[in-house]
Steps between C-alpha positions, in 0.01 A plus 500: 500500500153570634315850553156544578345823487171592615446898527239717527524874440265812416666819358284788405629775224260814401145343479584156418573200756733176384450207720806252510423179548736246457524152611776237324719203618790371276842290563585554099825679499359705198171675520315737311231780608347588177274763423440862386624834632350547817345198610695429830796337311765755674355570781467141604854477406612791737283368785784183481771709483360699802462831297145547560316333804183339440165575740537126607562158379850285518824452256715217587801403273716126559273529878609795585241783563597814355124608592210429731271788578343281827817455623651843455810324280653755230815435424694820374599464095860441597420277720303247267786393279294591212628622197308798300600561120314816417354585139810791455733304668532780746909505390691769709588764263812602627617137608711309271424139387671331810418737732104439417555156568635482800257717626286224501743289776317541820768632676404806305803691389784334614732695223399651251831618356633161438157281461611309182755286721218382765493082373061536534568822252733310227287177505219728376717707254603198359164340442353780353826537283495896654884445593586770191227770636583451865648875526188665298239684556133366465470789229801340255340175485261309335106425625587143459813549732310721747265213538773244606646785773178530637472118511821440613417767768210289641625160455870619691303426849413225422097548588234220535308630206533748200255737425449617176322822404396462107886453447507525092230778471797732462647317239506496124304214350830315369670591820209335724508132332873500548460660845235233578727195371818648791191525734417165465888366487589697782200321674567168432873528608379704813224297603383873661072491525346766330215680497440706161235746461375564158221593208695328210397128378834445409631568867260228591564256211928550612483449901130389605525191668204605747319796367247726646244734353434826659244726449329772693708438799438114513618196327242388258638148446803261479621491120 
């Protein structure tokens, strides 16, 4: 895997103006953006998903440009085979287990009355162990097992690259270090890049093979 992401971006709220500035080149199929809240770490991340669009600069991921302000190239988000795990998980509410992952297929919706017997759907079921909560509701089940729908979600596309939103913020202490160690499994076996955002050490100490420090809208140094 390779990405390189050079971005610039100025966004201006009440009296106050942030300046993005981000420039970073890895092939590493796990990398880190660390930093506090609010300095660039999400934004940066949503500029490579194409959810915000920077004032110019480039994104290329495995040399293919996603971005590239001088030559008008902005691919839309579903078009970038990029997959986005958000800090909530963004569940659907009134979708069941199955029916949440196969939303990620990008067919969209083939079915979702009978999503649990889609092959893509039960390979993921299976590796998350989710086969007994495939009929319920993100409400009836753990934040542990909301965390693997959500991941099974992304990775049922099969994207270049998973993006990941401070993904154990939400979690009990206990729960994250276990949640970490299926992270890391489920990485291994995968061999999916990622791209973790996050202000916790021990995010960094778990998946940081190439680590960046952000602050103020630009990366500070390579840890």
């Amino acid at each position: 895997m390779s990405i390189s992401v050079q971005i610039h971006k100025q966004l201006r709220a009440a009296e106050r103006t942030f300046r993005l500035d981000i420039s970073f080149s890895s092939a590493s199929n796990r990398i880190v953006l660390h930093g506090p809240s609010g300095s660039g770490k999400s934004l940066t991340m949503k500029a490579i998903a194409g959810l915000m669009t920077p004032d110019s600069g480039k994104v290329v991921l495995n040399e293919r440009t996603l971005f590239d302000q001088e030559s008008h190239t902005n691919l839309r988000p579903q078009e970038r085979n990029v997959a986005y795990l958000f800090q909530d998980y963004a569940l659907f509410p009134h979708l069941n287990v199955a029916q949440n992952i196969a939303f990620g297929l990008r067919r969209g919706c083939f079915n979702l009355r009978r999503p649990a017997s889609h092959p893509a759907v039960q390979r993921w079921l299976q590796a998350f162990e989710l086969e007994a909560t495939a009929h319920s509701y993100p409400a009836q089940i753990s934040g542990g097992q909301r965390q693997r729908v959500a991941l099974a979600r992304a990775l049922v596309s099969q994207p270049d690259i998973l993006l990941l939103d401070e993904p154990f913020a939400a979690l009990d202490p206990s729960l994250r270090t276990h949640m970490r160690r299926e992270l890391d499994d489920l990485q291994q076996q995968t061999g999916v890049p990622m791209l973790i955002i996050t202000h916790d050490p021990a995010d960094v100490e778990a998946f940081g093979e190439a680590v960046y420090e952000v602050r103020d809208g630009t990366i500070r140094q390579q840890l």
